[in-house]
LUMZARO-649308 format. One record per residue (C-alpha): x, y, z. Coordinates in pm, whole numbers, plus 50000, padded with zeros to 5 digits. Layout:
BEGIN
XYZ
...
END
This chain:
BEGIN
270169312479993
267869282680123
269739260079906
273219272280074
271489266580397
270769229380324
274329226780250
275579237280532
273119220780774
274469187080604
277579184680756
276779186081116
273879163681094
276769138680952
278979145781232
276029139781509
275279106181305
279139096881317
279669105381666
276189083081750
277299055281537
280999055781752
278929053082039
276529031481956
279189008481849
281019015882169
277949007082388
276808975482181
280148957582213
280118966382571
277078951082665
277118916782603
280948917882693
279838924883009
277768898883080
281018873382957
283038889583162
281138885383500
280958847083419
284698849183383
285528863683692
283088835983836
279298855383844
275878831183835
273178843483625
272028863583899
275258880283923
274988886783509
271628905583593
273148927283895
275608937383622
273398947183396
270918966083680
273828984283761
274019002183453
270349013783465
270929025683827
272019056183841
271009063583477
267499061883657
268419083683916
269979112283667
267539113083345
265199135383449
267439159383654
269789159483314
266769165683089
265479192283300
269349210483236
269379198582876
265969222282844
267519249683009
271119252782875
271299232082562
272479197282471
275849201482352
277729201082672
276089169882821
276889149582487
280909162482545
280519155282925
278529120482842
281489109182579
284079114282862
281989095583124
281139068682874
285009064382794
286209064583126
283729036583203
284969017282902
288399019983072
287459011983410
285698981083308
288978967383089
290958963383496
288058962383639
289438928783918
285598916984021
282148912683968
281878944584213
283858963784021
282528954083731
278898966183831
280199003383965
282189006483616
279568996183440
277379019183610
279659045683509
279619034783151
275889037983190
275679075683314
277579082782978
275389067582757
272549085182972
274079116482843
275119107282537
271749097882367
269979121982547
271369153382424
271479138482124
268189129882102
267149161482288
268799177081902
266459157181730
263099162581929
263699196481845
263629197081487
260519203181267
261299172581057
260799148881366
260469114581160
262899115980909
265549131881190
264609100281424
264739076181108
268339089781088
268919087481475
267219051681479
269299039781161
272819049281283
271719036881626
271309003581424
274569001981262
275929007081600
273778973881711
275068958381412
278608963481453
279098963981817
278558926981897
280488916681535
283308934881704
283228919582045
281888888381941
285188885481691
287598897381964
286148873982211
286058843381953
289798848081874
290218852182309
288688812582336
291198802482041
294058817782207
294908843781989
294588868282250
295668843282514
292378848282696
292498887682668
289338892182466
287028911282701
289718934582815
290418942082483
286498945382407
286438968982665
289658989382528
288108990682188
285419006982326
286789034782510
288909042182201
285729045082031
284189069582259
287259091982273
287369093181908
283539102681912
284489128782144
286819146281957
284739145681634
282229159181844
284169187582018
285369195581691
281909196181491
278839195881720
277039227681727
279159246181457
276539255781226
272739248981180
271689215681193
268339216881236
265889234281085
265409274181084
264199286081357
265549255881595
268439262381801
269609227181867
272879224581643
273529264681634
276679279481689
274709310081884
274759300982245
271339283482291
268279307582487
267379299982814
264129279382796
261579273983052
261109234883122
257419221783166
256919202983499
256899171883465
253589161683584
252419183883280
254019163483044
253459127283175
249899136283180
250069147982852
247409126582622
248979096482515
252199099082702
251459070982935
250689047382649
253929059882505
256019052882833
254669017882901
255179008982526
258979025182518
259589004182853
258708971782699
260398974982358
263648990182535
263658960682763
262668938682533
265718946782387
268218948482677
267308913382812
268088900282476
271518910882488
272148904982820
271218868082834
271608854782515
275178851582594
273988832882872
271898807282683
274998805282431
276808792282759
274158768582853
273558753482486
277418753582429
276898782082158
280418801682102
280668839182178
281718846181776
277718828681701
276238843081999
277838877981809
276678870281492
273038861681613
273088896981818
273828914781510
271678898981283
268918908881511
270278948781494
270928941681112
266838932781068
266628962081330
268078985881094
266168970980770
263418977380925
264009015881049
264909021480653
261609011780554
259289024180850
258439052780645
256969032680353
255389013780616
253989041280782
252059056480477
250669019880429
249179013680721
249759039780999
251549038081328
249349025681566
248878995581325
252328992181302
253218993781624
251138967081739
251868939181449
255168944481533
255358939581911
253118907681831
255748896381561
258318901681774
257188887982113
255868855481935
259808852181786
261098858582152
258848828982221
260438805381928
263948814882064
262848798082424
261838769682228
263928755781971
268528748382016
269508745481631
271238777581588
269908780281237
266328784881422
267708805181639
268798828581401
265388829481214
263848838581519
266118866881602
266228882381246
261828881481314
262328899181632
264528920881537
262608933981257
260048944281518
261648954481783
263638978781495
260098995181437
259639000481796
262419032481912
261529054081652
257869052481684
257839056682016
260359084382035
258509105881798
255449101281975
256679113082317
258019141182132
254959149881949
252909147582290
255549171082523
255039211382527
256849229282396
260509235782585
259879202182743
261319176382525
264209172182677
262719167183019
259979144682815
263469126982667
264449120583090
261029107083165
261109078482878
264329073182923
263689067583305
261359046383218
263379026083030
266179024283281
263939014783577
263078987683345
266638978883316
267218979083713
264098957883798
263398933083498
267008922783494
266998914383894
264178892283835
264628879083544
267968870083696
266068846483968
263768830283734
266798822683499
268728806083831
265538783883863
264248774983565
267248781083285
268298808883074
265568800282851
262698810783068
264068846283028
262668850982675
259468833282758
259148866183007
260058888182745
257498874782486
254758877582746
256058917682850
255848922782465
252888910782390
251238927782693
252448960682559
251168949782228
247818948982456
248188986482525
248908994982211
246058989582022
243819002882302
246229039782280
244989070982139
248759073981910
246899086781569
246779069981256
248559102281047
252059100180914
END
């Protein structure tokens, strides 16, 4: 009977990876696209970090009202509701006629992928298997880095060489909306249709989900550890983001093509994901708070080389260094602010870090924005190392326990 169980829980923790992964692919080509697109329709550096702000913005505003739902009703209707929103910002982005309009769609865009990855990551907090089910998350999260910017990064390459007579990010944006649809329907079809998680968790039953009472959410950003957890998310998550966003921007200023500029963003997501498949090992080795820390070093100190050196073949070493660090990063710190909320608060504990993260992507891109107007592009990733490193700081001073 336990072993018929198993079976059955397989297939809809496949179908939450697949619909992730069409998502995450969705989201990853969208992001840098966005950035070439506002320097198409004639947007300054600046105007690339508004862009990118505006995504964050109301994502900020909605986490922790959504999580406080999500631990009250369930997660399966925001991720249907977020896979609409995030395809009709896909859509609205492909006519979008300004930089204007290309912030508010882009905003919209961002609301989905609020929802998306919440609920779905709402599923996973609630399992009893919290590390291997955020390993999972975190890996198809990383193929969904990987692919997204060898899509757009392809589309856009053959847009320059007049294949697509100058249609590539339009077409970007199309792809991506098909993508979300088609994660919608997979999910309508197969999310919450049998036991996912494990016995006694409710988060991928098909029995209507109980009414839970959320913890306030003083309770759980006082919890021990959490702010340590936060501060840590909020500069890996960043970290991240600003990488995306203006490496395109640096490819323009060192006369670097889009399809390189897509091939260095998914070599950093492919070192990502190699190193989310071996966390575990690395884990029993040495423990996470080790962990975390060497690899926030490792990877700030690689954001530094990027600043530094023009070869692309550097440039590349450098990002396939960061990468690997910045892949340890999300799943460590997602389990840990799951491990530290009450119980019937992870979802709200979800919001919190994940308005943490967003406030982080509506300030640090504003100001980054300005420095990069001033001193180059480059000085961008010189912030980033330092932000890293500093959270590498508060890290190793953190109570997050050595056990595995």
């Amino acid at each position: 009977m336990i072993e018929a169980r198993s079976r059955r829980g397989r297939s809809p923790d496949l179908v939450r990876l697949f619909v992730l992964l069409a998502a995450g692919i969705s989201i990853q080509a969208v992001r840098p696209t966005a950035s070439y697109r506002t320097l198409e329709l004639g947007g300054t550096a600046v105007a690339v970090g508004l862009v990118v702000a505006s995504s964050a913005t109301l994502s900020a505003i909605a986490a922790v009202p959504f999580g406080r739902i999500i631990d009250r009703v369930g997660p399966r209707k925001f991720l249907l509701g977020g896979l609409t929103v995030l395809t009709s910002g896909a859509v609205l982005s492909a006519i979008a006629p300004s930089v204007p309009a290309l912030a508010g769609s882009v905003g919209v865009f961002g609301l989905g992928q609020l929802a998306t990855v919440l609920a779905l990551q709402t599923i996973t907090a609630d399992r009893s298997d919290r590390y291997r089910g955020f390993a999972r998350f975190t890996v198809a999260a990383g193929l969904g880095q990987t692919l997204g910017p060898l899509m757009a990064g392809w589309l856009l390459g053959l847009s320059l060489s007049g294949t697509l007579e100058g249609r590539g990010t339009t077409i970007v944006f199309a792809v991506a909306a098909l993508l979300g649809f088609i994660g919608l329907v997979v999910a309508t079809w197969g999310v919450g249709r049998g036991p996912a998680a494990p016995e006694g968790s409710w988060a991928g039953s098909s029995v209507a989900a109980p009414v839970r009472t959320a913890a306030p959410v003083r309770t759980i950003v006082r919890s021990s550890g959490m702010p340590q957890a936060l501060t840590t998310s909020v500069a890996m998550h960043s970290a991240v983001d600003l990488l995306i966003a203006y490496l395109p921007v640096v490819g323009e200023a060192r006369e670097i093509a889009p399809t390189t500029i897509g091939i260095l963003l998914s070599l950093r997501a492919a070192s990502g994901l190699l190193s989310r498949m071996t966390m575990t090992a690395m884990l029993r080795q040495v423990g996470r708070r080790p962990l975390l820390f060497g690899a926030m070093v490792v990877s700030g100190l690689a954001v530094l080389g990027i600043a530094l050196v023009s070869p692309v073949w550097s440039i590349a070493a450098f990002m396939i260094v960061a990468g690997f660090g910045l892949g340890i990063g999300a799943p460590i710190t997602l389990a840990w602010v799951a491990m530290q909320a009450p119980e019937g608060g992870r979802g709200t504990a979800m919001a919190v870090r994940v308005t943490g993260n967003r406030l982080g992507q509506v300030v640090l891109p504003v100001a980054v924005g300005g420095l990069a107007s001033v001193l180059g592009p480059g000085a961008v990733f010189v912030f980033v190392a330092g932000m890293l490193l500093g959270g590498a700081a508060v890290v190793r001073a953190s109570p997050l326990g050595e056990a595995t």
